[in-house]
C-alpha positions as CSV (number, residue, x, y, z in Angstrom):
1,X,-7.2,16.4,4.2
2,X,-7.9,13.2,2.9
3,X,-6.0,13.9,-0.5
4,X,-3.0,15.0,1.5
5,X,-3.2,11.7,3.2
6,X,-4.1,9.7,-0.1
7,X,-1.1,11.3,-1.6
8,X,1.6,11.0,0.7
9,X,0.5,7.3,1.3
10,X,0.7,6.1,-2.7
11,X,3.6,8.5,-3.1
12,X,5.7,6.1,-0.6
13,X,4.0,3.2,-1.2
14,X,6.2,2.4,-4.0
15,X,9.5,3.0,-2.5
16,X,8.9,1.5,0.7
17,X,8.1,-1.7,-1.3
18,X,11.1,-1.6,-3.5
19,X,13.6,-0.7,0.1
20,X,11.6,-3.6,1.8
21,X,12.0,-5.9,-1.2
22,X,16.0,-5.0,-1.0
23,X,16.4,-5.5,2.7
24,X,14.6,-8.6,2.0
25,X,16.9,-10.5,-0.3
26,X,19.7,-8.7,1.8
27,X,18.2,-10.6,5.0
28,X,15.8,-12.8,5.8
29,X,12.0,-11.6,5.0
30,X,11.3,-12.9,8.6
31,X,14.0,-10.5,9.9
32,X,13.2,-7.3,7.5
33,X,9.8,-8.0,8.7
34,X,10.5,-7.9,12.5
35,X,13.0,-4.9,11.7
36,X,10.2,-2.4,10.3
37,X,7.7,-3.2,12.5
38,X,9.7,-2.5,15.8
39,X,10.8,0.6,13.6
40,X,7.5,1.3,13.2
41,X,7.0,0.9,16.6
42,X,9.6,2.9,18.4
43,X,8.8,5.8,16.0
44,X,5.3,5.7,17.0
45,X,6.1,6.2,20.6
46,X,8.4,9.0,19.8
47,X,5.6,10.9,17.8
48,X,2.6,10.3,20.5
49,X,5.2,11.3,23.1
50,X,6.2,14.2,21.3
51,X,2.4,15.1,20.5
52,X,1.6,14.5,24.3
53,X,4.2,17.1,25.2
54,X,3.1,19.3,22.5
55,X,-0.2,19.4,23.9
56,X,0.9,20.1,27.4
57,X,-0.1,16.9,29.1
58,X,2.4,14.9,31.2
59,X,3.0,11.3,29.5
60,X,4.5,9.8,32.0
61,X,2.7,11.6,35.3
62,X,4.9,11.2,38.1
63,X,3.7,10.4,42.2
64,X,4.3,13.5,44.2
């Protein structure tokens, strides 16, 4: 497991850096910086939501 994970992290470790360093001198660093991490953000809620579900437990549990 932990060569799966060492390997999918150095395989796009290098092309993330070379799309961040382009959307950098495209915009501001400041900006490509806010950009991914609110990427990375709403794309974490979308996997633990869909885990969540794919689990069976209720995210959001509703008042009855």
């Amino acid at each position: 497991m932990a060569a799966v994970a060492g390997l999918s992290f150095f395989g796009l470790l290098p092309f993330a850096g070379m799309i961040m360093a382009a959307v950098a001198d495209w915009i501001d660093i400041r900006h490509a910086l806010l950009c991914s991490s609110c990427c990375y953000a709403v794309i974490g809620i979308i996997v633990l939501w869909w885990a969540g579900d794919a689990a069976g437990e209720e995210v959001l549990p509703t008042q009855a």
